[in-house]
FILUMKOL-471342 format. One record per atom (N, C-alpha, C, O): chain; atom name; z, y, x. Coordinates in Angstrom, 1 decimal. Layout:
{A; CA; {Z; Y; X}}
...
! end
This chain:
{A; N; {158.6; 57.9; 223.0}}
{A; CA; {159.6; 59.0; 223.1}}
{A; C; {160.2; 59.0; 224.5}}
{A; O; {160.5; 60.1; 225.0}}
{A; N; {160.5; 57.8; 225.4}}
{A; CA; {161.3; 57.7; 226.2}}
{A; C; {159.8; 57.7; 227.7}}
{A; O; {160.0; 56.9; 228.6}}
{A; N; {158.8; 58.3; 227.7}}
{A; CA; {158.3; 58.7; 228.5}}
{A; C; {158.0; 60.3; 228.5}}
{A; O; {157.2; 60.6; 229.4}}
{A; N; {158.4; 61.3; 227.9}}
{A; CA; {158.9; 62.2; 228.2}}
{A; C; {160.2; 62.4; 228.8}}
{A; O; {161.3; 62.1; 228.2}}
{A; N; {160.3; 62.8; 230.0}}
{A; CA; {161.6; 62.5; 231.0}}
{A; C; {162.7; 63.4; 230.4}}
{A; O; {163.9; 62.9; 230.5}}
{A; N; {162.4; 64.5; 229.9}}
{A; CA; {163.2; 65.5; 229.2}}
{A; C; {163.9; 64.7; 227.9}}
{A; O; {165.2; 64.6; 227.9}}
{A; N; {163.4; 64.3; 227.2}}
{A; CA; {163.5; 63.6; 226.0}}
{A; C; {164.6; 62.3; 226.3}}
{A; O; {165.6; 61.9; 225.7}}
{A; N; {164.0; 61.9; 227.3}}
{A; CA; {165.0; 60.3; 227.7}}
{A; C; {165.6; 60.9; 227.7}}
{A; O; {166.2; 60.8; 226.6}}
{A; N; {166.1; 62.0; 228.5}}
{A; CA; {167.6; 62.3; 229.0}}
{A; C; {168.3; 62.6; 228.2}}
{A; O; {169.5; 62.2; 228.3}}
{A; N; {167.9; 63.6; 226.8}}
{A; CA; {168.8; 64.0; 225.8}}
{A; C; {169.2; 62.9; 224.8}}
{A; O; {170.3; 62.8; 224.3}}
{A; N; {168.1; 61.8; 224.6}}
{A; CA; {168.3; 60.5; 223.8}}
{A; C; {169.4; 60.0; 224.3}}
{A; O; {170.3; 59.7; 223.4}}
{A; N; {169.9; 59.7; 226.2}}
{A; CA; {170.8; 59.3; 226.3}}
{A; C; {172.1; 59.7; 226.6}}
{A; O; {173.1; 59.1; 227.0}}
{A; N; {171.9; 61.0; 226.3}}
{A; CA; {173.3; 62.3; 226.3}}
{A; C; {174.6; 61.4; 226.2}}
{A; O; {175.4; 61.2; 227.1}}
{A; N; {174.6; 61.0; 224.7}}
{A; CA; {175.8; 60.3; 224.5}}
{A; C; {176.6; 59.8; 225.1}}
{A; O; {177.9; 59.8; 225.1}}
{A; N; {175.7; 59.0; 226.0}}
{A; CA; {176.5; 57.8; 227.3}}
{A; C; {177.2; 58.7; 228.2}}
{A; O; {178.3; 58.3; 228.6}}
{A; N; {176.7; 59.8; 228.8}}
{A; CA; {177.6; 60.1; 229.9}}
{A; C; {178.3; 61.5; 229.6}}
{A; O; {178.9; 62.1; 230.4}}
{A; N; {177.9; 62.0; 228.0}}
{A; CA; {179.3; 63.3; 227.5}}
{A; C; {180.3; 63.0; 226.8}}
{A; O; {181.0; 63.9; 226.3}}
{A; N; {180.6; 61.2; 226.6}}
{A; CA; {182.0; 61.2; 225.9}}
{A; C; {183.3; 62.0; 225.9}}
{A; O; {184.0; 62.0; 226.9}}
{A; N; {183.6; 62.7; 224.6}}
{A; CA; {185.1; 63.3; 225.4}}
{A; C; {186.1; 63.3; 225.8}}
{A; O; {187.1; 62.9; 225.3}}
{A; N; {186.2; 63.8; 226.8}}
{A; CA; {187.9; 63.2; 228.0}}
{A; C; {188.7; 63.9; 227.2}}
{A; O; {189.7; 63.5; 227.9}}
{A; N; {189.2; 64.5; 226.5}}
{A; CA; {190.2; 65.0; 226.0}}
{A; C; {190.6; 64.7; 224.8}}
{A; O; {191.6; 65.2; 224.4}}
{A; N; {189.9; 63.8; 224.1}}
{A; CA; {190.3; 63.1; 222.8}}
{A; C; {190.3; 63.8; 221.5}}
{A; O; {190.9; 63.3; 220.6}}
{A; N; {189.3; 65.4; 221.5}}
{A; CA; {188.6; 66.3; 220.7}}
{A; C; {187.1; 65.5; 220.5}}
{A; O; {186.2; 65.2; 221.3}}
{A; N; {187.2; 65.2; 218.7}}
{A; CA; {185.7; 64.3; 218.5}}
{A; C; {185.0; 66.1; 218.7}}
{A; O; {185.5; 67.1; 218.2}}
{A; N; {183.7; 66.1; 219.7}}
{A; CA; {182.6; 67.2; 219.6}}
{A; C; {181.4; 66.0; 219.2}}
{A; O; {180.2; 66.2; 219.5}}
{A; N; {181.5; 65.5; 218.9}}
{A; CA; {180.4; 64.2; 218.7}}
{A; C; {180.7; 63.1; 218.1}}
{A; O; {181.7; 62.4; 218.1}}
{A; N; {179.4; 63.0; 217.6}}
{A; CA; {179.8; 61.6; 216.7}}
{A; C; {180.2; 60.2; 217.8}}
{A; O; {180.9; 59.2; 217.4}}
{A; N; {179.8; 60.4; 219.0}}
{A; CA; {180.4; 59.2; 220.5}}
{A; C; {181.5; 59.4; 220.4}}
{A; O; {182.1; 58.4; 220.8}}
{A; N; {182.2; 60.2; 219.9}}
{A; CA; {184.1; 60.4; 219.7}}
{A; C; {184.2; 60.2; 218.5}}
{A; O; {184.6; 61.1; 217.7}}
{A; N; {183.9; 59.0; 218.2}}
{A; CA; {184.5; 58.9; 216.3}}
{A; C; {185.2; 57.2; 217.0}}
{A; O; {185.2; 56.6; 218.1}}
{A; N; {185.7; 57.0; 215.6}}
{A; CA; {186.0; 55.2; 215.5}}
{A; C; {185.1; 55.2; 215.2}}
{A; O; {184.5; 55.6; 216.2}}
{A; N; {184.1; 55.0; 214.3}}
{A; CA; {182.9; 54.9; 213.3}}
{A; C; {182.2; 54.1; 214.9}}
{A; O; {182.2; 52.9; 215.1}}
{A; N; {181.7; 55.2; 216.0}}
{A; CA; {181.4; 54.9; 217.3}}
{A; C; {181.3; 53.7; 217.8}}
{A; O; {180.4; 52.9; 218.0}}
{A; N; {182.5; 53.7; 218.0}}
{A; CA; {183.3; 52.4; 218.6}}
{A; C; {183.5; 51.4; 218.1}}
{A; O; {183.6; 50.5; 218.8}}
{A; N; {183.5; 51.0; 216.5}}
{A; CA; {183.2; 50.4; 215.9}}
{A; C; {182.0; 49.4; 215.9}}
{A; O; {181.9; 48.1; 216.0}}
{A; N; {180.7; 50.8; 215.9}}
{A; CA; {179.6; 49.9; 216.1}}
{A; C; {179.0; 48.9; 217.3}}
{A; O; {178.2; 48.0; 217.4}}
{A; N; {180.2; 49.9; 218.5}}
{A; CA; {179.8; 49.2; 219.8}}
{A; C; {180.1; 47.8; 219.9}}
{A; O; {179.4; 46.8; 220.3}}
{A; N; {181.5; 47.8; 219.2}}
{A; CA; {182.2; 46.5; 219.3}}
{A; C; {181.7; 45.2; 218.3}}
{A; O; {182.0; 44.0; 218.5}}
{A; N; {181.0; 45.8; 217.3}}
{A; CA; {180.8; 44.8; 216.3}}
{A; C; {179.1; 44.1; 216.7}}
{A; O; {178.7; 43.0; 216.4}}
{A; N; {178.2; 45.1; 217.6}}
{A; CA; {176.9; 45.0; 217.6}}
{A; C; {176.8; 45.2; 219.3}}
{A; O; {176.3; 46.3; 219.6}}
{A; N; {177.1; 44.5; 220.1}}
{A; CA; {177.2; 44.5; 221.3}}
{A; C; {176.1; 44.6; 222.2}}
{A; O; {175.9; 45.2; 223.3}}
{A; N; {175.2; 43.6; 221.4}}
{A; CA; {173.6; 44.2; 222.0}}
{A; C; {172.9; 45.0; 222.1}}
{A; O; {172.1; 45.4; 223.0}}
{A; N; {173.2; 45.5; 220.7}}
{A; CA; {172.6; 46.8; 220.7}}
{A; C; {173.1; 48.1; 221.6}}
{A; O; {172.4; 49.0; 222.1}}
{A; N; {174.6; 47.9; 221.8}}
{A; CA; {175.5; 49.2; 222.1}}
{A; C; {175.0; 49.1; 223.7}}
{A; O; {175.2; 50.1; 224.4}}
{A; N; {174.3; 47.7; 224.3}}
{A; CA; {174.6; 47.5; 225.6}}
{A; C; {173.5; 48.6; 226.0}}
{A; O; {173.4; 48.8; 227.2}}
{A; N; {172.6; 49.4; 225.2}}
{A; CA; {171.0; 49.8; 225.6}}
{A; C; {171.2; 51.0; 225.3}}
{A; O; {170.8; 51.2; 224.1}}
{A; N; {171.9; 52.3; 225.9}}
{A; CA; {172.3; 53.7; 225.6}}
{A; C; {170.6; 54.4; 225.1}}
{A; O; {170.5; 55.7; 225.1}}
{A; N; {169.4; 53.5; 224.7}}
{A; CA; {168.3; 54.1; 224.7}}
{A; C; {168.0; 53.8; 223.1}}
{A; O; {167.2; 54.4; 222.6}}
{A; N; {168.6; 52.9; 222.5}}
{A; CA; {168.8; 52.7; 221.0}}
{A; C; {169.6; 53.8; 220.7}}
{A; O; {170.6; 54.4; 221.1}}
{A; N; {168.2; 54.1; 219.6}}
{A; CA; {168.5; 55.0; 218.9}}
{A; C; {169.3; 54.5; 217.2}}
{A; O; {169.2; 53.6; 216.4}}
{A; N; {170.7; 56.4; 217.0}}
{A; CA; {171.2; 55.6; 216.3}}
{A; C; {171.3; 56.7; 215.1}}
{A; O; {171.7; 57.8; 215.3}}
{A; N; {171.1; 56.4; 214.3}}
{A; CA; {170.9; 57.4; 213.0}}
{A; C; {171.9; 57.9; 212.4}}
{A; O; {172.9; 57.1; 212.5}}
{A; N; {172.2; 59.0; 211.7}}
{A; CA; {173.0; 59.3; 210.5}}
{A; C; {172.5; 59.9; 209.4}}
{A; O; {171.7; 60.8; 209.5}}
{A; N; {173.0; 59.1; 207.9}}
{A; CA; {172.4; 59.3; 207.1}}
{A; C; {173.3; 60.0; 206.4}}
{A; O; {174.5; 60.0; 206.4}}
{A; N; {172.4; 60.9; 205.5}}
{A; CA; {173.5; 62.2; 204.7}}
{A; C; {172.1; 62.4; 203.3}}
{A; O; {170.9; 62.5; 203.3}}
{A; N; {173.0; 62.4; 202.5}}
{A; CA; {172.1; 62.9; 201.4}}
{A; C; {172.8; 64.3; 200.4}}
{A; O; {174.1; 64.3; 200.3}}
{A; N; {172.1; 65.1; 199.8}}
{A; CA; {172.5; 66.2; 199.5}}
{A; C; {171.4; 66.0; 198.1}}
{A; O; {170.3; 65.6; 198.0}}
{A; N; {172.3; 66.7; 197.0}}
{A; CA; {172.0; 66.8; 195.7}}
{A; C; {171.8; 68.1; 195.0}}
{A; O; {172.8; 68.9; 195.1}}
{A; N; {170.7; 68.5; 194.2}}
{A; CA; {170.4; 70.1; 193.8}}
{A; C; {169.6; 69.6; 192.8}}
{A; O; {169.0; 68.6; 192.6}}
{A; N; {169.9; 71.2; 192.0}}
{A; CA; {169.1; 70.8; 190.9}}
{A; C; {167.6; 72.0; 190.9}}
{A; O; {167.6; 73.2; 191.2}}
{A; N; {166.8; 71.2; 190.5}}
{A; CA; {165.4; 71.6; 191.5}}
{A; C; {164.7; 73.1; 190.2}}
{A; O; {163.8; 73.9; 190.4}}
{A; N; {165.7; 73.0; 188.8}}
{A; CA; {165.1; 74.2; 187.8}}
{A; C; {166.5; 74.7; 187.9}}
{A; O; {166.9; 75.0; 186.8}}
{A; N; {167.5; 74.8; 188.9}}
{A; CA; {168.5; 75.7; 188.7}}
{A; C; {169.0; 76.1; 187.7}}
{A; O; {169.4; 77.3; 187.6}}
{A; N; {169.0; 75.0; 186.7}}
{A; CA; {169.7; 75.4; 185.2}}
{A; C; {170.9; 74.6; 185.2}}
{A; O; {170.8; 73.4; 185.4}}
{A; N; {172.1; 75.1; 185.1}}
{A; CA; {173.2; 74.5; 185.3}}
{A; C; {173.5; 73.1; 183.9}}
{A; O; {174.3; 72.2; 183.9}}
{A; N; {172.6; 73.4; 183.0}}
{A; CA; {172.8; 72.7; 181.7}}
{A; C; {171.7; 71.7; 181.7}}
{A; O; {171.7; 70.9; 180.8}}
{A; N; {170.7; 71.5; 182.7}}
{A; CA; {169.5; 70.6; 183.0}}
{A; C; {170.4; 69.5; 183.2}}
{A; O; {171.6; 69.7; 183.6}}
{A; N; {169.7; 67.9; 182.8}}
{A; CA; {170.5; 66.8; 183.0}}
{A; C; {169.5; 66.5; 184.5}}
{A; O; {169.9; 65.6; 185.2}}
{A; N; {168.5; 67.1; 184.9}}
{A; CA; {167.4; 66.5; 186.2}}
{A; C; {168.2; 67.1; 187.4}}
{A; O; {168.8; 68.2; 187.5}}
{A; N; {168.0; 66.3; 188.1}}
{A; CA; {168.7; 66.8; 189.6}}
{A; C; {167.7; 65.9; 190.7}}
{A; O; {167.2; 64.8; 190.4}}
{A; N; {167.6; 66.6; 191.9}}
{A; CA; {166.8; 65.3; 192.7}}
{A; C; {168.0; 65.2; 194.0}}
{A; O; {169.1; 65.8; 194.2}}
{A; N; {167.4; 64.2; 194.6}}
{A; CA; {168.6; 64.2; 196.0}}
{A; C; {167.7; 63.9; 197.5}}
{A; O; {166.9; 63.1; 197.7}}
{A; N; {168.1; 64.7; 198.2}}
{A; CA; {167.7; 64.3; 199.3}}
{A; C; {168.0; 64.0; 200.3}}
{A; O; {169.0; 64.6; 200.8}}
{A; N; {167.3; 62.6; 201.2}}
{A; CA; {168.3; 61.5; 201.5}}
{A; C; {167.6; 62.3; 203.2}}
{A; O; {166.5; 62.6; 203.3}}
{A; N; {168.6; 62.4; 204.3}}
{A; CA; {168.1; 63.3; 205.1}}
{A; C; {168.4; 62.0; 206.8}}
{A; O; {169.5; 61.5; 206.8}}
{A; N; {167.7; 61.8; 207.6}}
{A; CA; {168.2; 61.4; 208.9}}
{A; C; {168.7; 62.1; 210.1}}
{A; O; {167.8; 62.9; 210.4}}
{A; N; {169.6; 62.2; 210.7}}
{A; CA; {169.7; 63.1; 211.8}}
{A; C; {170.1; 61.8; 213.0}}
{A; O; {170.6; 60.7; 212.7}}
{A; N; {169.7; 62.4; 214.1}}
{A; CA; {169.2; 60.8; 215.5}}
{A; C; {170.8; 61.9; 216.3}}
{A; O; {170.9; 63.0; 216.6}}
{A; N; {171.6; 60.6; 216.3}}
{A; CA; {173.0; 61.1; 216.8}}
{A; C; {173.0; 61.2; 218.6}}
{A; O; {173.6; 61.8; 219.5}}
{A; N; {172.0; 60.2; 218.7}}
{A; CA; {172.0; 59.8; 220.0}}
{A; C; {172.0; 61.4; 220.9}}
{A; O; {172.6; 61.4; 221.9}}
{A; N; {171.2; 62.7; 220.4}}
{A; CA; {171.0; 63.7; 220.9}}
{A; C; {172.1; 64.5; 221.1}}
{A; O; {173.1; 63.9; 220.8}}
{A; N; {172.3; 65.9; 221.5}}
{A; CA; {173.6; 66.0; 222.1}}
{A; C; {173.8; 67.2; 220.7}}
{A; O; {172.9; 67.3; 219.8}}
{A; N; {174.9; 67.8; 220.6}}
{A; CA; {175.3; 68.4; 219.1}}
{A; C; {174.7; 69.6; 219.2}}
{A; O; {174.1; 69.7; 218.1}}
{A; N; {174.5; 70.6; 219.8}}
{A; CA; {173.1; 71.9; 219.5}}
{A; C; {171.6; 71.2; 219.5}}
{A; O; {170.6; 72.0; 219.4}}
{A; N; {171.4; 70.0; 219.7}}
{A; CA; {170.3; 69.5; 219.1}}
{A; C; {170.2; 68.4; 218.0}}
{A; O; {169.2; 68.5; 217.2}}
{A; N; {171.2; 67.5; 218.0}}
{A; CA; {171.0; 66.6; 216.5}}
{A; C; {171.2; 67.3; 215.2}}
{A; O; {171.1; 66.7; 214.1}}
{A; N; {171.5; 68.7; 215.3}}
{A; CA; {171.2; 68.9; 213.9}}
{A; C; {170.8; 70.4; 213.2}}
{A; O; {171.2; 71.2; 212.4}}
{A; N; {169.2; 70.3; 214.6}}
{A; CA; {168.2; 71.3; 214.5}}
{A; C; {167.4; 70.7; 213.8}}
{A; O; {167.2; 69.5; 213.8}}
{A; N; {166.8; 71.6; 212.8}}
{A; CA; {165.8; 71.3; 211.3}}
{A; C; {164.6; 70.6; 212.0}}
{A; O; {164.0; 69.8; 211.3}}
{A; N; {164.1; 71.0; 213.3}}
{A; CA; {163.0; 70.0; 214.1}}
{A; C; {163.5; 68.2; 214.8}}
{A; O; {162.9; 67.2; 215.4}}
{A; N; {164.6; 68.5; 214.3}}
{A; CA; {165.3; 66.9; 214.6}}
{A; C; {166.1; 66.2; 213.1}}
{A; O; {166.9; 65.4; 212.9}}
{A; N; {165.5; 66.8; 212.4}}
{A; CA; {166.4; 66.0; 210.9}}
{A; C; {165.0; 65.2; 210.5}}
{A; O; {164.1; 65.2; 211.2}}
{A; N; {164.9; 64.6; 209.5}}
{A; CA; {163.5; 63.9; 209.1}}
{A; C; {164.2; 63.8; 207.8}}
{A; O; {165.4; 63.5; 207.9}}
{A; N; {163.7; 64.0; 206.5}}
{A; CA; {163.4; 63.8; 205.3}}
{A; C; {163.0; 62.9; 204.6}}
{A; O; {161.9; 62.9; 204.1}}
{A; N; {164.1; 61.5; 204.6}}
{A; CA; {163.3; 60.2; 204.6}}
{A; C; {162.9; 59.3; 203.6}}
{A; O; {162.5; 58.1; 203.6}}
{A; N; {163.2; 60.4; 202.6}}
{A; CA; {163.7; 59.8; 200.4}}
{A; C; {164.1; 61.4; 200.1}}
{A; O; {164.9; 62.2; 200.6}}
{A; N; {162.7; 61.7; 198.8}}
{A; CA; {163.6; 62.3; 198.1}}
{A; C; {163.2; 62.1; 196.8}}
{A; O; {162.0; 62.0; 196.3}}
{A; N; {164.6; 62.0; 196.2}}
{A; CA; {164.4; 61.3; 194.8}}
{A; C; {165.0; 62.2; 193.4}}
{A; O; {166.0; 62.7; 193.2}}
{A; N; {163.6; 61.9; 192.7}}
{A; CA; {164.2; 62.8; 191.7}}
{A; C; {164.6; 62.5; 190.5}}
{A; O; {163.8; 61.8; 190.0}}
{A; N; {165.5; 62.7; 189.8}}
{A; CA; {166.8; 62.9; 188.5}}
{A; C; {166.1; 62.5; 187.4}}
{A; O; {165.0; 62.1; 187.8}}
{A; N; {166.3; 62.3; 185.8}}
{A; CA; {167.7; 62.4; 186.3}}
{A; C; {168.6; 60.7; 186.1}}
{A; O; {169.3; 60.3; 185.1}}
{A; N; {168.2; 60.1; 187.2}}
{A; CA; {169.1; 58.8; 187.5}}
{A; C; {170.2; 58.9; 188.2}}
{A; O; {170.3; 59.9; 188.8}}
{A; N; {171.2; 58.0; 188.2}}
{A; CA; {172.0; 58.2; 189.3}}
{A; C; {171.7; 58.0; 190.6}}
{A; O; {171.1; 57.0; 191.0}}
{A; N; {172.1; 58.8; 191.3}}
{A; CA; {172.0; 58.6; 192.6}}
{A; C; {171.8; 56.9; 193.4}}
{A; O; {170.8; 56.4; 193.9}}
{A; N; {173.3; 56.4; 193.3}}
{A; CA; {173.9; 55.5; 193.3}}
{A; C; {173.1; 54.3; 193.3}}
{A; O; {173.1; 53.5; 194.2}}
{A; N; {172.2; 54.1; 191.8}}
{A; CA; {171.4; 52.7; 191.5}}
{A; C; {170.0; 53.2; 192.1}}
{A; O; {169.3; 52.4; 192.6}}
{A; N; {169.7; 54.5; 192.1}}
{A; CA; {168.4; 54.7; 192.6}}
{A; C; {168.3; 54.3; 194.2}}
{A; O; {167.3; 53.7; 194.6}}
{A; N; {169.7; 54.7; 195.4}}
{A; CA; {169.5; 54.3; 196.6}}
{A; C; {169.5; 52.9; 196.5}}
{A; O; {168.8; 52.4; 197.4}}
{A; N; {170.1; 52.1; 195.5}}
{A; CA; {170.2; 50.5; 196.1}}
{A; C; {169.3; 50.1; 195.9}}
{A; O; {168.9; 49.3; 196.7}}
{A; N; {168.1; 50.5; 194.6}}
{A; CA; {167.1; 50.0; 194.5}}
{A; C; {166.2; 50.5; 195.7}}
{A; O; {165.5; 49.5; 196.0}}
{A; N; {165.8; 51.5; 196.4}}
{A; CA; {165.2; 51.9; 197.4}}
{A; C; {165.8; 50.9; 198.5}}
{A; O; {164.9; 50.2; 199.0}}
{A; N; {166.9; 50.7; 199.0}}
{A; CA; {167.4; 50.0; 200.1}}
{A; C; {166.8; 48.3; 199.9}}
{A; O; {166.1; 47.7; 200.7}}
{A; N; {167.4; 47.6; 198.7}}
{A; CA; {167.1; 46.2; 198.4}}
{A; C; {165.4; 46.3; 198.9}}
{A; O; {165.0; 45.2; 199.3}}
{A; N; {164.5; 47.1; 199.0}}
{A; CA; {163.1; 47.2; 198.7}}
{A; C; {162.4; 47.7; 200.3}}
{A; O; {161.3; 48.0; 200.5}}
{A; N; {163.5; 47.6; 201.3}}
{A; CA; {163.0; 47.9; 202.3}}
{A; C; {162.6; 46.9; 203.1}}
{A; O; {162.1; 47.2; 204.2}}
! end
């Protein structure tokens, strides 16, 4: 990734668009951020680590409101990129999708414990 010159640059967006005015436009302007800088120091030291956000969204796949099946889909978006590109449908990745009808909840921990 980081030998396309275009590509480095946007990976390391984050490092040099933090906001001076104390408006989060980015996840680099959260505590969440800052948090991780401070707790994972090595990592935070390499603006070229890449750093994920995870979001999962739930639907029900026969659109019957009385169906007990639902699936969920567990989605990645790479924060590291700047915000008109981390969450273009050519930068999201689909990384779990699981289907109903379990709970959500015990189905992720069993997928996570198994990684």
């Amino acid at each position: 990734m980081f030998g396309i010159f275009e590509l480095e640059e946007q990976l390391r967006w984050h490092e040099t668009h933090k906001s001076r005015d104390n408006k989060m436009g980015h996840p680099v302007d959260s505590v969440a951020w800052e948090t991780i800088n401070r707790t994972w120091q090595p990592f935070a030291s390499d603006p070229r680590n890449i750093r994920f956000g995870l979001a999962s969204e739930g639907f029900n796949p026969f659109q019957d409101c009385s169906s007990r099946h639902s699936c969920w889909s567990v989605i990645l978006a790479i924060f590291n990129l700047p915000p008109w590109l981390c969450m273009l449908k050519e930068n999201l990745m689909l990384s779990l999708l699981i289907p109903g009808p379990k709970s959500l909840e015990m189905t992720l921990m069993f997928s996570w414990n198994h990684l």
